[in-house]
C-alpha positions as CSV (number, residue, x, y, z in Angstrom):
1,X,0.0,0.0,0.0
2,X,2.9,2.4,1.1
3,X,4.3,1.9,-2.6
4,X,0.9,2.5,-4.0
5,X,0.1,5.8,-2.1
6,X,3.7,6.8,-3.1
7,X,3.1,5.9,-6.9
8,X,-0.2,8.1,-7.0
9,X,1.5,10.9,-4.8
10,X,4.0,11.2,-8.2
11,X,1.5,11.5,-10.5
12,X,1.1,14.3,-12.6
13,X,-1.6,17.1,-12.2
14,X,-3.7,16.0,-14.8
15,X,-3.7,12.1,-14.0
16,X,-5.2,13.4,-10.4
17,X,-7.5,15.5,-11.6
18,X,-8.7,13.1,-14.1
19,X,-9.3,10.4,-11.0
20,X,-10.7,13.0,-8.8
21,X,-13.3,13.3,-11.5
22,X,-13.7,9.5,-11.4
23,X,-14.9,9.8,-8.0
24,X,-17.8,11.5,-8.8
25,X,-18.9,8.9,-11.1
26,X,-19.6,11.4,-13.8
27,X,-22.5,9.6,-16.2
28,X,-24.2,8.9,-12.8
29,X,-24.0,12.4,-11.7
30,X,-25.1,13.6,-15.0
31,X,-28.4,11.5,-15.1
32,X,-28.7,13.1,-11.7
33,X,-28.5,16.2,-13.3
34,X,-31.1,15.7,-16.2
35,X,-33.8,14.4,-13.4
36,X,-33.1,17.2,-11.2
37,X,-33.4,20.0,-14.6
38,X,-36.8,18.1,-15.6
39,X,-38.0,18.8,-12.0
40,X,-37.4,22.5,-12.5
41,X,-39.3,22.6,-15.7
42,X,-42.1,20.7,-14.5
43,X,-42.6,22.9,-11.4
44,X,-42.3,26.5,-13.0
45,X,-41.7,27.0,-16.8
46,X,-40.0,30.4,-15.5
47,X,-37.5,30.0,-12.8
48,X,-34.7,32.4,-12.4
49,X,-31.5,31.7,-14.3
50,X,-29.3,32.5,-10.9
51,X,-31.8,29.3,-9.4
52,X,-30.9,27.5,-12.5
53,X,-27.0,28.2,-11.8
54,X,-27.1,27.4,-8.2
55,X,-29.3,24.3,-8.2
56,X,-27.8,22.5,-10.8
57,X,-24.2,23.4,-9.6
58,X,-24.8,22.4,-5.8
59,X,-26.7,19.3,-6.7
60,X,-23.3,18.2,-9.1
61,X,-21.5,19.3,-6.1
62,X,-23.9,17.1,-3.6
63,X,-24.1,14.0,-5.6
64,X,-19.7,13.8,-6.5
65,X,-19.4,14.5,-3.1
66,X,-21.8,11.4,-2.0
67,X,-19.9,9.3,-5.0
68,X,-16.9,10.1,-3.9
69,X,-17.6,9.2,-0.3
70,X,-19.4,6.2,-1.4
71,X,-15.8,5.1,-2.9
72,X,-13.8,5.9,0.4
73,X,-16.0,3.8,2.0
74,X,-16.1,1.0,-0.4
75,X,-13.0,0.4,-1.9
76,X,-12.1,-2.5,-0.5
77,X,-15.2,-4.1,-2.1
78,X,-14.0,-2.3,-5.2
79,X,-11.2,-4.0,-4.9
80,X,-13.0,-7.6,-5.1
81,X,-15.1,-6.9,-8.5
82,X,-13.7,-7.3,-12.3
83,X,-15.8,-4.2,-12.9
84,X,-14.5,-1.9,-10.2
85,X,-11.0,-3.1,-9.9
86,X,-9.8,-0.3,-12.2
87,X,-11.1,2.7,-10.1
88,X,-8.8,5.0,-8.4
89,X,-8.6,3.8,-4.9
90,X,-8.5,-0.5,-5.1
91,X,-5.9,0.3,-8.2
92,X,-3.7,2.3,-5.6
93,X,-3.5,5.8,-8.0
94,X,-5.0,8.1,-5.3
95,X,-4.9,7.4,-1.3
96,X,-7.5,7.2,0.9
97,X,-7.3,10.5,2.6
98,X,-7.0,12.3,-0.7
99,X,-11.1,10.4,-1.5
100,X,-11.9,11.1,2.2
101,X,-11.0,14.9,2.3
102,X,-12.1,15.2,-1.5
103,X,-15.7,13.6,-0.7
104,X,-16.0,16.1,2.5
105,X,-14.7,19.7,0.5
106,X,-17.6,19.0,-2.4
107,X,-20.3,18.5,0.5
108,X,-18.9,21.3,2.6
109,X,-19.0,23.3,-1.1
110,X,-22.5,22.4,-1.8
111,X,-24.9,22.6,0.8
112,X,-24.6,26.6,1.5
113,X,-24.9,26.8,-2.2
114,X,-28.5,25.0,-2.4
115,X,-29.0,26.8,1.1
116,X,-28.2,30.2,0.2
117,X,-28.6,30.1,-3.7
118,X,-32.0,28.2,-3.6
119,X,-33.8,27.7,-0.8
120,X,-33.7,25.9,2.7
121,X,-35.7,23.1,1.2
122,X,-33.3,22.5,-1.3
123,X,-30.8,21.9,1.4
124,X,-32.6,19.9,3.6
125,X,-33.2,17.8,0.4
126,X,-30.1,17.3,-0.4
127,X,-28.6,16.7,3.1
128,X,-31.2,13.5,3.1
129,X,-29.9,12.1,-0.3
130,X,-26.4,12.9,1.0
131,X,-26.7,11.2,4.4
132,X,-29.1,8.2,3.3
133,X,-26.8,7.3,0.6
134,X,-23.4,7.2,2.7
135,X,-24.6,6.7,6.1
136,X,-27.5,4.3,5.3
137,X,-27.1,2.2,1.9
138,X,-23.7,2.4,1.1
139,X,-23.1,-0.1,4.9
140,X,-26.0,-1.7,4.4
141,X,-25.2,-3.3,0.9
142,X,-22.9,-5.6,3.0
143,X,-25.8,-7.0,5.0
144,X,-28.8,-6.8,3.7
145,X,-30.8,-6.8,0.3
146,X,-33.3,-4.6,1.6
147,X,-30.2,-1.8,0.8
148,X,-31.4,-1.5,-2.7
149,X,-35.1,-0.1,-1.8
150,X,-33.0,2.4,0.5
151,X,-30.7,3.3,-2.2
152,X,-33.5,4.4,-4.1
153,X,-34.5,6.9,-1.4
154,X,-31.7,9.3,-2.5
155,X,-32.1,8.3,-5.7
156,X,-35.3,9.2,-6.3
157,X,-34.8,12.8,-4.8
158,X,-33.4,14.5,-7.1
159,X,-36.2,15.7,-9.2
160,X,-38.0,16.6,-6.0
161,X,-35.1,18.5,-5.2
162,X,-35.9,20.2,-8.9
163,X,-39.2,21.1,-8.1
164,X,-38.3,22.5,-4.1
165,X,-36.0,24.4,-5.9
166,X,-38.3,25.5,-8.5
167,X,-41.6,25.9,-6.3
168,X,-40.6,26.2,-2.5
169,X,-42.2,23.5,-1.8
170,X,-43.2,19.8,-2.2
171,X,-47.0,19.5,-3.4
172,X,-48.4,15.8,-4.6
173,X,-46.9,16.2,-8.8
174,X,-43.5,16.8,-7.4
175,X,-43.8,13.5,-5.2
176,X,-45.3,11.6,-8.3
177,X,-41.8,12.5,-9.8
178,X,-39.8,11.3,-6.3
179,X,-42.4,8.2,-7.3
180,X,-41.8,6.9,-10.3
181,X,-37.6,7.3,-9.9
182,X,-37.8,5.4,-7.1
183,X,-40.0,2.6,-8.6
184,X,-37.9,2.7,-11.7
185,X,-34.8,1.7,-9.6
186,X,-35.6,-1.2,-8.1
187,X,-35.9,-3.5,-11.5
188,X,-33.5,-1.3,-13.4
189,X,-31.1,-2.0,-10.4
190,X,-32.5,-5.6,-10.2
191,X,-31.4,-6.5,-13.8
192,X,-28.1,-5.2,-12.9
193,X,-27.2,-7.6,-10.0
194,X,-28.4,-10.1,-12.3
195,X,-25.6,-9.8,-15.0
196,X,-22.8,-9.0,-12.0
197,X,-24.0,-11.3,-10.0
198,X,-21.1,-13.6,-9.9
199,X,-19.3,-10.1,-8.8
200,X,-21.5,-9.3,-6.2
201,X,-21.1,-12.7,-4.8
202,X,-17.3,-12.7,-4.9
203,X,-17.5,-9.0,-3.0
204,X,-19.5,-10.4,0.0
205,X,-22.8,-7.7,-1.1
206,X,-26.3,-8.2,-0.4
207,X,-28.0,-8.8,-3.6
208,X,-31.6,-10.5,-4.3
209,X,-30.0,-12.9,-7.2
210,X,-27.5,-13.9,-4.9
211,X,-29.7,-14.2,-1.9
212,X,-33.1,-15.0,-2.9
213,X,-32.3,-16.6,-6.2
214,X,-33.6,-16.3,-9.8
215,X,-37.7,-16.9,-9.1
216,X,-37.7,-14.3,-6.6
217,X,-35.7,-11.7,-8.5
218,X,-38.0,-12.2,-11.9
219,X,-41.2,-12.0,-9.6
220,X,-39.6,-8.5,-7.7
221,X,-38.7,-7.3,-11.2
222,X,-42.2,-8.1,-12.8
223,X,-43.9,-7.0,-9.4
224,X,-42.0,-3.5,-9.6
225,X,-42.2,-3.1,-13.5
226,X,-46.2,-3.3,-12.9
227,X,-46.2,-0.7,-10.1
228,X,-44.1,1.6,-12.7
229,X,-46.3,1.0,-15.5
230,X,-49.3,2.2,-13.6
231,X,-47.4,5.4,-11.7
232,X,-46.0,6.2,-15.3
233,X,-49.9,6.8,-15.9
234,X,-50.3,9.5,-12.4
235,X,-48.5,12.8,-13.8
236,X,-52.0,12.8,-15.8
237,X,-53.9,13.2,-12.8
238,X,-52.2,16.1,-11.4
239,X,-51.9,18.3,-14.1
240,X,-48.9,16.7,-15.8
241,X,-48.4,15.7,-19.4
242,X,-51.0,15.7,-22.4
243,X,-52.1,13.0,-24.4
244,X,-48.6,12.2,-26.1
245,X,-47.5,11.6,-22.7
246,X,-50.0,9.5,-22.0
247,X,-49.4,7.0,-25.3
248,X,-45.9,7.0,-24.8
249,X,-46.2,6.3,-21.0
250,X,-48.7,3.3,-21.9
251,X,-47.0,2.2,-24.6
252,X,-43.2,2.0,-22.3
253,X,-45.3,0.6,-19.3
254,X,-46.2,-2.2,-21.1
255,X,-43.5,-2.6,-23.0
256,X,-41.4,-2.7,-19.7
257,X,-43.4,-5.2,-18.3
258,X,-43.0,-7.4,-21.0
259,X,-39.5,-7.5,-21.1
260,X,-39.4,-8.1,-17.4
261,X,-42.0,-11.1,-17.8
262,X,-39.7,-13.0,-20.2
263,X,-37.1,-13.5,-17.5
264,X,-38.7,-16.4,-15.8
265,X,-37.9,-18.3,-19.2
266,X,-34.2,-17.4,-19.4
267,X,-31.6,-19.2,-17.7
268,X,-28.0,-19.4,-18.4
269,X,-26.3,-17.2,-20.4
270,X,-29.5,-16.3,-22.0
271,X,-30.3,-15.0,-18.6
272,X,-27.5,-12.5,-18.8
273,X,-28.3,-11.6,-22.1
274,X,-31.9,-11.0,-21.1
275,X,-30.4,-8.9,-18.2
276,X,-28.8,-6.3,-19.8
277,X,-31.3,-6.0,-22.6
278,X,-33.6,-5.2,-19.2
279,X,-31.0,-2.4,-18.0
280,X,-30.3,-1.2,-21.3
281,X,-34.2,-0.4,-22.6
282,X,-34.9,1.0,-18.7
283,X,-32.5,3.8,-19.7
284,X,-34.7,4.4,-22.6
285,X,-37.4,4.3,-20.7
286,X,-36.4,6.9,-18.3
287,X,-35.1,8.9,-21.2
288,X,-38.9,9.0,-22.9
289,X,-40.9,9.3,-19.9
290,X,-39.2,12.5,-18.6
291,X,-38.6,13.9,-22.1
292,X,-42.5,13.2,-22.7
293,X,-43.1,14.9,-19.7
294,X,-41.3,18.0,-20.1
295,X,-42.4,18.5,-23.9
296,X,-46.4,18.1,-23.2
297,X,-46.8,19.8,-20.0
């Protein structure tokens, strides 16, 4: 370890920048980004530039810092997955302390920016996501597999956090957001355990496919794709959407419970296949919904 904190200690600027960066898991932080923005819109079609500025910037800010925390705290775990190997603290190209102190600065940064530059509410929203995600799931993924219905907690606030900033306050439309990200999670996450499960196995983490096996996992996936087909529907009740929305939303829901359904006749490698076919059209999903949102409301 002493050669390794040496090694990254002589890097160059750049080559520590770059894995600082890293730490924030960027395309995480980015759909982040695009949920909290769409939360904005949603709430008021004419907020401020300045609350623009300061919301997007402290909620980058909240969620690296989060990231980067969650990787301080995880690294030996990191260290025991093919996929995760690579990143900056398990391969030895940034110490500890550097992560620790990084991970701290960016939540020290952010929170007096959504306090002061947005609103209280804001804040307090972002103090939740922060603390739930380090303090709460990030420990919790060692023992338990109820860590992935936590996780979504903080997951799902940004776009809440988009329509505090936007509005003030939380009213029911800006919890039908919170809803339907947190929903989305749990099969989107669900498929991904699936393909990496041999990973999650070998790093000692709590996952359903490891835990539970393959008939529960397709019966939480299918169970969870229904609920998310049916809250896809609710913007429509609350003032949300218009009737291009409401096809696409339909035609996704079912879609996404299809493709969920056909796990319980994959096994094997076809499984995996079926897995990250799963993942991959719940991005698109996510993608249409909120786009289809934002256009027709």
């Amino acid at each position: 370890m002493a050669t390794s904190v040496g090694a990254a200690r002589g890097r160059g600027a750049i080559d520590v920048a770059r894995d600082l960066v890293a730490l924030t898991k960027p395309r995480i932080t980015l759909i982040v980004l695009v949920t909290a923005a769409c939360g904005m819109k949603l709430a008021h079609r004419t907020v401020h530039g300045a609350t623009w500025l300061w919301t997007l910037l402290g909620t980058t800010l909240i969620v690296g810092a989060a990231n980067a925390l969650n990787m301080w705290l995880e690294r030996d775990v990191d260290g025991r997955m093919s996929r995760t190997r690579n990143r900056p603290l398990p391969a030895g190209r940034l110490a500890p302390s550097t992560a620790l102190w990084f991970g701290v600065a960016l939540a020290v940064v952010s929170l007096p920016m959504l306090a002061v530059g947005v609103n209280a509410l804001a804040a307090v929203l972002g103090v939740v996501a922060l603390a739930s995600y380090v303090l709460v799931y990030t420990p919790m993924k060692r023992v338990s597999i109820l860590a992935l219905w936590v996780g979504a907690i903080p997951g799902a606030i940004p776009p809440l956090l988009g329509w505090a900033a936007a509005k003030g306050r939380i009213d029911l439309a800006g919890v039908a957001l919170f809803a339907i990200l947190f929903v989305w999670q749990i099969p989107h996450f669900l498929a991904i355990a699936v393909f990496r499960a041999d990973d999650y196995a070998k790093a000692g983490l709590k996952v359903l496919p490891v835990e539970r096996g393959e008939r529960a996992t397709n019966v939480a996936m299918l169970g969870w794709s229904i609920a998310l087909a049916a809250l896809g529907i609710a913007p429509l009740w609350l003032g949300l959407g218009g009737i291009v929305y409401a096809v696409v939303a339909f035609v996704l829901g079912v879609a996404f419970v299809a493709a969920s359904a056909m796990g319980f006749r994959k096994i094997g490698a076809r499984r995996a296949r079926w897995a990250r076919g799963v993942f991959a059209f719940s991005i698109v999903w996510l993608v249409a919904i909120f786009t289809a949102l934002v256009a027709t409301s």
